[in-house]
N, C-alpha and C positions, 0 to 999 in steps of 0.2 A: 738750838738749831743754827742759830745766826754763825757763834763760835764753830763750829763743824763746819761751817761752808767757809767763813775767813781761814781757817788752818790747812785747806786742800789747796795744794800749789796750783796758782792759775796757770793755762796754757794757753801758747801765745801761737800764732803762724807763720813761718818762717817760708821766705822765697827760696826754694834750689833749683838752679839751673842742672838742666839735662838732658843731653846731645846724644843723639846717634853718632856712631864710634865707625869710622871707615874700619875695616878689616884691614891687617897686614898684606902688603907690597903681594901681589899675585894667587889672594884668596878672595874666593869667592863669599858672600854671607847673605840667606835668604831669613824675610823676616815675612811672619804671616800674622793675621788677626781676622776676626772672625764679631760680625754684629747679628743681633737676634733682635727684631722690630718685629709686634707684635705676634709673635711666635713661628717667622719667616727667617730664616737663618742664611748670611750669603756670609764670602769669605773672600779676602783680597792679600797678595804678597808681593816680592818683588825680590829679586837676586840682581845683585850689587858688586861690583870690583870695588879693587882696592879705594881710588877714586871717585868713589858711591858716583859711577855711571851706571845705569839701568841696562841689563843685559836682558830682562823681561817682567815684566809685570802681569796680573792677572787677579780678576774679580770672578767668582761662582756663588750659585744662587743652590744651597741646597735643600730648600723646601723647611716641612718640621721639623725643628731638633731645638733643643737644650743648648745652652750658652760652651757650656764643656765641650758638648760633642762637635757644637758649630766650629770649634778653635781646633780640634782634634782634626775635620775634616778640610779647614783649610790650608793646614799643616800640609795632610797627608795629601790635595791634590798639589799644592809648591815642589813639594819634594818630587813625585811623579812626574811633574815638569820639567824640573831638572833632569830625571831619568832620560825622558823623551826629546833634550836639549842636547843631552851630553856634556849636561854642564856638574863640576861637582862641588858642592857648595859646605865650606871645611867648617864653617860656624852658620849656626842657627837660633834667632832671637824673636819672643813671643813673648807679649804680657798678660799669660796667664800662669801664675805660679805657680796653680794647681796641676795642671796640661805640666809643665814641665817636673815636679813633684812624680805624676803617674807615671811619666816615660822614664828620668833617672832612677828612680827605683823598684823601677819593671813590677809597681805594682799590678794588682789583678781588678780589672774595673769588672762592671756587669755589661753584660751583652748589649746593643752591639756595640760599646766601646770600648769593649776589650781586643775586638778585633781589629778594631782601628789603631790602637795604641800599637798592637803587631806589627801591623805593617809600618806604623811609624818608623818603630827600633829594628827594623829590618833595614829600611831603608838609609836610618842615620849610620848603622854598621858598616853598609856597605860605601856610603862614603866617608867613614871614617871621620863622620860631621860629631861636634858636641853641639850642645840646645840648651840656652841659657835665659833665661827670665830679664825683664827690662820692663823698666817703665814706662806707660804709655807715650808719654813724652816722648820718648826715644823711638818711637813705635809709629810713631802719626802718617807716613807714607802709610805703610799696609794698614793702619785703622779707617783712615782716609781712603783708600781701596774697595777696605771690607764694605763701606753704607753707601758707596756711590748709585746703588739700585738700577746699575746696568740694562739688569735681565739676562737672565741665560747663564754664558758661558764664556768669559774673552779673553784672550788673550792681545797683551801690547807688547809690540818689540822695539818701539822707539817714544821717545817722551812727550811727544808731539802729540802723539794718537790717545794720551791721558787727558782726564778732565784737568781743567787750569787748576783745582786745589790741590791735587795731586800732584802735578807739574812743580807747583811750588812747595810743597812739599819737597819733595824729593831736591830740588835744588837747596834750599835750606839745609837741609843732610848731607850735601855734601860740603858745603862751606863751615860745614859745623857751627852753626845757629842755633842754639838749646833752645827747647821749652822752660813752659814754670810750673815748679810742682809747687804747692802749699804743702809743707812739713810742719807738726805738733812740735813743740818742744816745751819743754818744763820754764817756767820764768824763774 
C-alpha cells in the first residue's frame, strides 16, 4: 500500500492572481451573485463603465430557493434594472458556471427555473449582452453585495450609500487589485 501512495504524484497549491477586468472604453458590464444562508436566498449586482465607476448597485432578498435559482434570480432582477435604467449592459459576468452553462445552451431546466432562464435569454438578446463565467475572486463586489442582509429591496446609485466592504471592494476593481485563488497543480 505504502508503494501505491509514494507513486501518485503529490499535489501542491499554487497562488493565481485574479482581477475584475474593466470592460472596453464606453461598455457597460453587470456582474451578479447570489447567497443562500440557511435556506434564505438574497442576490447583489452592480453595472460598471469602462472605468469600473458604479452606475448602480443593488441587493434583494428572495425568500426560499436553491443556490441555482438564487443566482438565476439575481441575474434576472440586474438585468431588469438595466431595463428600468435605460442602461445596456454589452457584457455580463457571474460565478456560477452552471447558471451560465443553462443560459448558453438554452438548455431546458424544471420549473420554475426554466422560466427564469427565459426571461434571462430574453433579456440578454435584446441587449445584445454575452454572460461569461468568472471566478469568485473576480466576482467579490456583487458576492459582497449578495450577504450584506440588507432586508428587502435596495437599490444604490452612488458609492457612498454602500456598506464600507463593498465600497472597497468595488474601488479595488477598479484599480485592478486581484484576489488569490489556491490552484492544484501536479508537483
Amino acid at each position: 500500500v505504502s508503494e501505491l501512495v509514494s507513486k501518485a504524484s503529490p499535489r501542491r497549491r499554487v497562488p493565481c492572481a485574479i482581477a475584475w477586468a474593466k470592460p472596453p472604453l464606453g461598455v457597460f458590464k453587470l456582474n451578479s451573485d447570489a447567497s443562500v444562508n440557511r435556506g434564505r436566498a438574497s442576490g447583489g449586482g452592480l453595472l460598471r463603465d469602462s472605468h469600473g465607476k458604479l452606475i448602480f448597485a443593488f441587493y434583494k432578498e428572495f425568500g426560499d430557493h436553491e443556490v441555482l435559482e438564487a443566482e438565476s434570480l439575481a441575474l434576472l432582477f440586474g438585468l431588469q434594472l438595466c431595463v428600468q435604467r435605460g442602461c445596456c449592459p454589452a457584457l455580463v459576468e457571474v460565478d456560477s458556471k452552471s447558471l451560465v452553462q443553462l443560459i448558453g445552451f438554452g438548455v431546458i431546466a424544471k420549473w420554475p427555473l426554466c422560466n427564469i432562464l427565459r426571461k434571462i435569454r430574453h433579456l440578454l438578446d435584446g441587449f445584445s449582452a454575452s454572460i461569461s463565467h468568472i471566478f469568485r475572486e473576480a466576482n467579490s463586489s456583487a458576492d459582497r453585495l449578495a450577504a450584506i442582509g440588507a432586508g428587502g429591496t435596495r437599490v444604490y446609485d452612488r458609492v457612498h450609500q454602500l456598506p464600507a466592504l463593498v465600497r472597497a471592494s468595488i474601488s479595488l476593481d477598479a484599480r485592478g487589485v486581484p484576489g488569490v485563488r489556491w490552484l492544484s497543480e501536479e508537483s
